[in-house]
C-alpha positions in Angstrom: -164.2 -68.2 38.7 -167.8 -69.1 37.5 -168.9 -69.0 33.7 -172.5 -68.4 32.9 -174.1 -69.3 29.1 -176.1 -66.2 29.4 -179.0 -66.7 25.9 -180.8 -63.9 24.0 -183.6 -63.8 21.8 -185.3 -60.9 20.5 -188.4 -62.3 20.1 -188.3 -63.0 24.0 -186.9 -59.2 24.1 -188.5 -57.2 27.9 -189.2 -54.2 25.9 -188.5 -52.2 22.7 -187.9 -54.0 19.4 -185.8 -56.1 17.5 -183.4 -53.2 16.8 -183.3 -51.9 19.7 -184.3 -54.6 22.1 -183.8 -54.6 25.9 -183.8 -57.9 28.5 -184.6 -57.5 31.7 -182.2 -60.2 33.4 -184.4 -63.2 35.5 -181.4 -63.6 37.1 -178.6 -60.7 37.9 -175.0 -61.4 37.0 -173.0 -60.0 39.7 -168.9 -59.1 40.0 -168.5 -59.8 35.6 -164.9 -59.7 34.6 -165.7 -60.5 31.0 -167.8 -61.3 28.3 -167.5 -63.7 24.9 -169.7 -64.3 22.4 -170.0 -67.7 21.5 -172.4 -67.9 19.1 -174.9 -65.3 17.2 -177.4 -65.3 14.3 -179.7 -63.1 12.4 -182.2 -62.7 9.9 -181.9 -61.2 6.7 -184.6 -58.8 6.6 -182.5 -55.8 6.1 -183.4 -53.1 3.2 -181.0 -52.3 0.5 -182.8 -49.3 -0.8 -183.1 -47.5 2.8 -184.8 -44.5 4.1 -183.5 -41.3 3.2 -181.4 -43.3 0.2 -184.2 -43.8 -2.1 -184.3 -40.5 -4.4 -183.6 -39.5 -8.1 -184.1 -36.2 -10.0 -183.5 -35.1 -13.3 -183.1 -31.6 -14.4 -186.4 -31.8 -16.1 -188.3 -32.0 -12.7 -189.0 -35.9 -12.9 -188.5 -37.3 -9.6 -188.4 -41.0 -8.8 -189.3 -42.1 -5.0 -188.9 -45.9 -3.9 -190.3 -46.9 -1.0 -187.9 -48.5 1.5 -187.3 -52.2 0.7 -185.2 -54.9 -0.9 -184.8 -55.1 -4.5 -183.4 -57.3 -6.9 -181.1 -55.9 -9.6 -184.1 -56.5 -12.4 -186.8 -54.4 -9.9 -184.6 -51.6 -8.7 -183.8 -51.0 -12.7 -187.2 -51.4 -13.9 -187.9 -48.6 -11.5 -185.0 -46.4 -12.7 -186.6 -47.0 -16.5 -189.9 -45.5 -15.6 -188.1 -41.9 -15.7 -184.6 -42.4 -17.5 -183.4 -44.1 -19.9 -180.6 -46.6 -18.0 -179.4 -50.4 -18.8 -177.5 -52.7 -16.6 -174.8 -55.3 -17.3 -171.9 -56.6 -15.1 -172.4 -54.7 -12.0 -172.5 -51.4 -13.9 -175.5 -49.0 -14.8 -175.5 -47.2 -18.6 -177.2 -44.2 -18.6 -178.2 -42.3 -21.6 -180.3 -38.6 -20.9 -179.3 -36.6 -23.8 -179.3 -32.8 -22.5 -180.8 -34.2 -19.2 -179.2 -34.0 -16.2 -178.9 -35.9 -12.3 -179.4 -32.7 -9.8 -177.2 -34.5 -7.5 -178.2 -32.2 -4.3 -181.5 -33.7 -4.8 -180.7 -37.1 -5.2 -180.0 -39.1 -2.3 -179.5 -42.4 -4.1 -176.2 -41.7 -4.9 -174.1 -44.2 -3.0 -176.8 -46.6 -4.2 -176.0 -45.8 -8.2 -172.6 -44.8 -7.7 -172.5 -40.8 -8.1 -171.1 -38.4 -6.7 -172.1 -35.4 -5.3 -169.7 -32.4 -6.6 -169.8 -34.3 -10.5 -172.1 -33.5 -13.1 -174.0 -36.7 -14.9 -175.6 -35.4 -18.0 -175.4 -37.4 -21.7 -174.0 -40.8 -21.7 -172.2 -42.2 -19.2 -171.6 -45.1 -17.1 -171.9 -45.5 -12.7 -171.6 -48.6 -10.6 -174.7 -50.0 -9.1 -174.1 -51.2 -5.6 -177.2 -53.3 -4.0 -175.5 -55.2 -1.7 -175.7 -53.3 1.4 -175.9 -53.5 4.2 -172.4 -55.7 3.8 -172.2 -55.6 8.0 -174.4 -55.6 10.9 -173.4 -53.8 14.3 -174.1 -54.9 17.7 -173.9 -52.6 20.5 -174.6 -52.7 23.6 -174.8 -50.7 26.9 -173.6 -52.7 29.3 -171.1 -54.6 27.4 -169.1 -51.7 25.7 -166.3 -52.7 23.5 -164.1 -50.1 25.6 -160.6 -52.2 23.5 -161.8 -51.0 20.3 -161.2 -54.6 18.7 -163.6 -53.2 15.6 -162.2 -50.2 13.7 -163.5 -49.0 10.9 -161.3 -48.4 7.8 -162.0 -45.3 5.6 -163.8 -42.6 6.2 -164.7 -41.8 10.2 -168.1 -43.7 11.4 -169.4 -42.6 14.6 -172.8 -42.9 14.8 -174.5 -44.7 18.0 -172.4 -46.8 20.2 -169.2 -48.4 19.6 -170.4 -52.4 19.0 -169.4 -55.3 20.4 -169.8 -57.5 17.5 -169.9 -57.2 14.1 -171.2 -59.5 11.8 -171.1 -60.2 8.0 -174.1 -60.6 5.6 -173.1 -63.7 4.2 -176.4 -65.0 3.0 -179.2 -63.5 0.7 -182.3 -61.8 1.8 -184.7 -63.9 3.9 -182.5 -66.5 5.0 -180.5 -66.5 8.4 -176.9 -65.1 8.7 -174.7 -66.6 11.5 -171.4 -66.0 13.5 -169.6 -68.7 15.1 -166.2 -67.6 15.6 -163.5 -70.4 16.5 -161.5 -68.1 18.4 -163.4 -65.8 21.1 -162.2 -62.6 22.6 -163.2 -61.3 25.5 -164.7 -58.0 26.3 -163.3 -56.9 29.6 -166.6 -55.4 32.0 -164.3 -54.8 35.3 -166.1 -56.3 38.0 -169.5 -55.0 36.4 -173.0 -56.2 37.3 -175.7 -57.3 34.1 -178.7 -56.9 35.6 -180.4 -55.1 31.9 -179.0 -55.2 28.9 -179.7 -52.6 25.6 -179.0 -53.5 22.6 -178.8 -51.3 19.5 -178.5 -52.8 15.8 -176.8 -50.3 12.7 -175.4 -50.9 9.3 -171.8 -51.1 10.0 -171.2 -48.5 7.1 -173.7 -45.7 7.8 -174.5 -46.3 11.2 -178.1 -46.4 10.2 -180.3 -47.9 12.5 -181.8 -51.2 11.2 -185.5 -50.8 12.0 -186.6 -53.6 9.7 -184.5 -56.6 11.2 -187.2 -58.9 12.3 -185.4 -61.1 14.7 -181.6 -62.3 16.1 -180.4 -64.3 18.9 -177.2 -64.4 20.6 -175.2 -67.0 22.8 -172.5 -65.1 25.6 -170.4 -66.9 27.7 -169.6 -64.7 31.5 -167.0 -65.2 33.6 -167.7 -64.0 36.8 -164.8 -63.2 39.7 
């Protein structure tokens, strides 16, 4: 059996982007039995405040719109302030409208400021703010499905895109790198497959969102080969 150290960078990507980046093998791997990964990183460039996430409007007409981004608790509040009146302390938000309401179909920052859909928010009252997502990153790929299922999701049913290979925690704060290093690898069985091209595709582990912003990742596989 031969083992090849098979190394990814997405800034050396063939085609595409980082989120979606495909490699054009210089060298074909033929007859794969499996794959491990030995060793992956990634930058945090990921937005908390995402794209079709980043809505709030009253029942007077006032809407707020944030551009995409990362925020820190202090800007994403300020923001909220410039249409509501809404303080922050210990993870939880304090709003106070009076007669004003949230028109909840219309606001599509509710996961982000903990409300739900089918409730009414009016007067005072109290919601959870959650900023710290994404809390995973998906890897999928192609050519090396994860056809086990070793990652299943708890809760409700996610199945956007592909079923990933690797999923990694964001364990460090926004512009610095997050790593995997896993003392135990498994491997992900390809059955006497050939890598010749391999597509990738990055989500939020939660949503399945695509992460467009990710800037950059790199990724160290170990193949065994019949």
């Amino acid at each position: 059996m031969k083992t090849f150290q098979l190394i990814l960078d997405s800034r050396t990507r063939t085609s595409n982007n980082a989120y979606d980046a495909c490699f054009q093998l210089s060298k074909p791997i033929s007859r794969v039995k499996t794959v491990r990964v030995k060793f992956a990183q990634f930058a945090n460039t990921l937005f908390n405040i995402a794209p079709g996430e980043n809505i709030l409007t009253l029942s007077t007409g006032a809407t707020l719109i944030i551009p995409p981004g990362f925020y820190t608790q202090t800007e994403f509040i300020t923001l909220l302030q410039t249409i509501c009146s809404v303080t922050y302390n210990s993870g939880k938000l304090t709003w106070t409208l009076g007669t004003v309401s949230i028109v909840t179909a219309a606001t599509t920052m509710r996961e982000v400021i903990g409300l739900s859909l089918n409730n009414t928010y009016t007067g005072t009252f109290s919601s959870w703010l959650y900023l710290a997502s994404p809390m995973n990153v998906d890897f999928s790929c192609n050519q090396i499905n994860d056809t086990q299922g070793y990652i299943v999701y708890s809760g409700r049913d996610r199945t956007i895109n592909n079923q990933p290979f690797l999923s990694i925690p964001v364990t460090e704060g926004h512009g610095n790198m997050c790593f995997y290093s896993p003392h135990n690898m498994y491997d992900i069985k390809i059955g006497n497959g050939s890598l010749s091209q391999l597509d990738f595709l990055i989500c939020d582990s939660s949503s399945g969102r695509v992460l467009t912003e990710l800037s950059h990742w790199s990724m160290l596989l170990e193949v065994d080969c019949y």
